[in-house]
C-alpha positions in Angstrom: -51.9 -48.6 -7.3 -51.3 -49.0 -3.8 -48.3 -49.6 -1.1 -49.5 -50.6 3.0 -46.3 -49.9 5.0 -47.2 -51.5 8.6 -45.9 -49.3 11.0 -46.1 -49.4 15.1 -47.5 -46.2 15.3 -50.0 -46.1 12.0 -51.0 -47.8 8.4 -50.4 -45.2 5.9 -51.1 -46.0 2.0 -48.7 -44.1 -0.2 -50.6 -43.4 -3.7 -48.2 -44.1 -6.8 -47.9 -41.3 -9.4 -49.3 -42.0 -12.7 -46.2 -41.8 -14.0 -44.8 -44.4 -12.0 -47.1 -46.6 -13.7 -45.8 -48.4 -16.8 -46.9 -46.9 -19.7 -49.2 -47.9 -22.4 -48.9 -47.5 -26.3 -50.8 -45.9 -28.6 -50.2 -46.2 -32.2 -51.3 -44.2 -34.4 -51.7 -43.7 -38.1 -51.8 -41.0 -40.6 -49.7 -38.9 -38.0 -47.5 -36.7 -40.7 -46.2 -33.3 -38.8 -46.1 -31.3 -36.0 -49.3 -30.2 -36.0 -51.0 -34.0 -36.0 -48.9 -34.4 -32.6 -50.8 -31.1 -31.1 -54.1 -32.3 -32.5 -53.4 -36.8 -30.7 -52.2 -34.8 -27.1 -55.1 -32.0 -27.3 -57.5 -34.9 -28.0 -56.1 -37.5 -25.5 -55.9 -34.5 -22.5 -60.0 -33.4 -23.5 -61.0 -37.4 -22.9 -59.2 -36.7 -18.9 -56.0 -38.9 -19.9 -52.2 -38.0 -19.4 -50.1 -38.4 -22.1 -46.4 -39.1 -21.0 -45.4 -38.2 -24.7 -47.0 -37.9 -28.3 -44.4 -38.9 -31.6 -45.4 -38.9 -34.8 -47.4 -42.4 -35.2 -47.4 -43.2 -31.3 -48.6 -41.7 -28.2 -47.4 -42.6 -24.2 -50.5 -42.5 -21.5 -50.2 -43.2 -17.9 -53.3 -44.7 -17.5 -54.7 -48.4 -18.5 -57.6 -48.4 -21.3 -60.9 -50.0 -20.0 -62.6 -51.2 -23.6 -64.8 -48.2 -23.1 -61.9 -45.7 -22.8 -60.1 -47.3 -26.0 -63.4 -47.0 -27.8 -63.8 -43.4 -26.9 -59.8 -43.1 -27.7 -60.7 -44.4 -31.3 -63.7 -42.3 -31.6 -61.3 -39.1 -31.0 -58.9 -39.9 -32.8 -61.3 -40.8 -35.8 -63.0 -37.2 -35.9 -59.6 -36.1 -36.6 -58.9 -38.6 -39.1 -56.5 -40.5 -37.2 -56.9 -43.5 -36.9 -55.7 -46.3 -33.8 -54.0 -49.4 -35.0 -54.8 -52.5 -33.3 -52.5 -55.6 -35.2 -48.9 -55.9 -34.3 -48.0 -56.0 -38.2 -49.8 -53.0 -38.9 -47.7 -51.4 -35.9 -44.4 -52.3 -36.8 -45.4 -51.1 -40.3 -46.6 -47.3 -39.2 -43.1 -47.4 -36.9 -41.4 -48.2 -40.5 -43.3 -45.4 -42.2 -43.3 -42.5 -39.6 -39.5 -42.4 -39.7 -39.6 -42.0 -43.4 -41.4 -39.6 -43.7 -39.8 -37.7 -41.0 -36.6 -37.8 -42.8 -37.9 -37.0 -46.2 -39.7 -34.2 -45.1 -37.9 -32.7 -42.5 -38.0 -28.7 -43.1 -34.7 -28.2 -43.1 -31.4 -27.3 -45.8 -29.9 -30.7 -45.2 -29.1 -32.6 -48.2 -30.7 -36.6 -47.4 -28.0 -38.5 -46.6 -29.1 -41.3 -44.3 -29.5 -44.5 -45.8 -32.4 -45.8 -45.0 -32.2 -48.9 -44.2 -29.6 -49.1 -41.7 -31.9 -46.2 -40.4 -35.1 -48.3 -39.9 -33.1 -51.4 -38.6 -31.3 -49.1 -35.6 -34.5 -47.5 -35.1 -36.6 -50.8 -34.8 -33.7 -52.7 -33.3 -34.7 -55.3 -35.9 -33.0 -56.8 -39.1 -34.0 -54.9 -42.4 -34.8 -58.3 -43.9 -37.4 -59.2 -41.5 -38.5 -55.4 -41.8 -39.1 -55.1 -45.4 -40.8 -58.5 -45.7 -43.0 -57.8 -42.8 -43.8 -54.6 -45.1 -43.8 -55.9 -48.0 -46.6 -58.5 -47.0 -48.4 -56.0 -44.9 -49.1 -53.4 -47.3 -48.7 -54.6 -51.1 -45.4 -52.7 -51.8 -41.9 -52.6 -51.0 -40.1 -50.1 -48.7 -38.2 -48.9 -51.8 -41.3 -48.0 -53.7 -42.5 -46.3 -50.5 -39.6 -44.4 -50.3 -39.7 -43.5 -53.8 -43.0 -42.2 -53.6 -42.6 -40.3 -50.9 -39.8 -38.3 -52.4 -41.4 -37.4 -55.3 -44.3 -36.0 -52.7 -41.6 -34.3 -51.2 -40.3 -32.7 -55.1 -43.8 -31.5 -55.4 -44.3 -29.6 -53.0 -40.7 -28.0 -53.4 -41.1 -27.7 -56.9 -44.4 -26.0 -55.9 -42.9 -23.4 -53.8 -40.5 -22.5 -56.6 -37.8 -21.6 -54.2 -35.1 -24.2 -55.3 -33.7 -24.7 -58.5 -34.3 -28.3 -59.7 -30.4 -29.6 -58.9 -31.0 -28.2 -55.2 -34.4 -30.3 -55.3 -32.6 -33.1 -56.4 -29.4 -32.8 -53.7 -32.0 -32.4 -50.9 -33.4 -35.5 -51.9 -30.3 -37.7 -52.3 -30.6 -38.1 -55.6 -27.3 -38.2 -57.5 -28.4 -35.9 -60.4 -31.2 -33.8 -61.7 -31.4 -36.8 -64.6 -32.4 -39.0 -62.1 -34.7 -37.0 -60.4 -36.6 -36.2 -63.4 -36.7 -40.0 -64.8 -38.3 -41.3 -61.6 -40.5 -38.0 -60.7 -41.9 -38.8 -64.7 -42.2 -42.8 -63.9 -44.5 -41.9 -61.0 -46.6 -38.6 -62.4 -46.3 -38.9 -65.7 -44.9 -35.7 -66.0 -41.8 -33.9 -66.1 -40.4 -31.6 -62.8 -40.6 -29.1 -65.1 -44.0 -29.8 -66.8 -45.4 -30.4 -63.3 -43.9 -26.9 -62.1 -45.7 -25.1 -64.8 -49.5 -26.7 -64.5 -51.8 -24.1 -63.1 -53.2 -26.8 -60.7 -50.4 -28.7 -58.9 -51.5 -32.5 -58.1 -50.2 -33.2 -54.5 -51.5 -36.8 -52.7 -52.0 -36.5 -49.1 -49.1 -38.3 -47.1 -51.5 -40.8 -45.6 -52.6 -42.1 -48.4 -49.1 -42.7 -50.5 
């Protein structure tokens, strides 16, 4: 971009910053931790871009993709198995899930107390309604059961590590008791916590693909 000040003496051009530019958005799926946000901003700086900011399931650049450059973005992102969402729905539904996930697998002590759908309205400035519907039609499967599944992903790999005692596993979570926790964690694996704790080979899905 470019400014022509007329002056008596001289025309000079002042060149505007790239970060004067408005941004553009890149979303992103199967974005799940730290590391993925390492692997979008190493990726987007190799390709000669400037990203503004990189958060789990969308990146910031400075700079306007040319078809070619969003090709090569996709490409990238791709051998990384990311991959760059193009439809609106799909969008709105990765901004839905990458705040989930964030909350349910945050490494830290705290108990889950959020309740997540006031959560995802403030966070999408939109009603939950509209938000779960839009999901709902989107992928094949409520929020809920999202949420759900997610959880129990979350109880594996705890109950994996063998750190916390079932009734901490079950309080991190939000669940109200260890009964609960082991009714749903059964519905969804087909086994117990504990039978699940003691197999030699320990079943985990990859988050991407719950």
């Amino acid at each position: 971009f470019f400014f022509f000040f007329n002056d008596t003496a001289t025309t000079e051009i002042y060149t505007l910053s790239l970060h004067d530019a408005l941004p553009i958005s890149l979303h992103i799926k199967n974005m799940v931790c730290h590391r993925c946000i390492l692997a979008v901003d190493n990726a987007l700086r190799t390709l000669g871009l400037h990203p503004l900011s990189v958060e789990l399931g969308i990146a910031l650049i400075a700079e306007e993709l040319t078809p070619d450059l969003r090709l090569r973005v996709k490409e990238a992102l791709e051998a990384l198995e990311f991959e760059l969402i193009d439809d609106r729905r799909m969008q709105t539904v990765q901004q839905m899930k990458d705040p989930i996930v964030g909350l349910i697998h945050q490494p830290t002590d705290a108990p889950l107390q959020t309740n997540l759908s006031d959560y995802l309205a403030r966070t999408l400035s939109k009603d939950y309604g509209t938000l779960s519907k839009l999901f709902s039609e989107a992928t094949g499967t409520t929020v809920e059961k999202y949420v759900i599944a997610q959880k129990i992903e979350r109880a594996k790999e705890l109950l994996t590590y063998g750190e916390l005692t079932l009734n901490e596993i079950a309080d991190r979570l939000g669940y109200s008791s260890t009964a609960y926790l082991s009714a749903q964690f059964k519905s969804v694996t087909g086994l117990t916590p504990t039978q699940f704790r003691q197999q030699k080979e320990k079943r985990r899905r990859p988050l991407d693909e719950i």
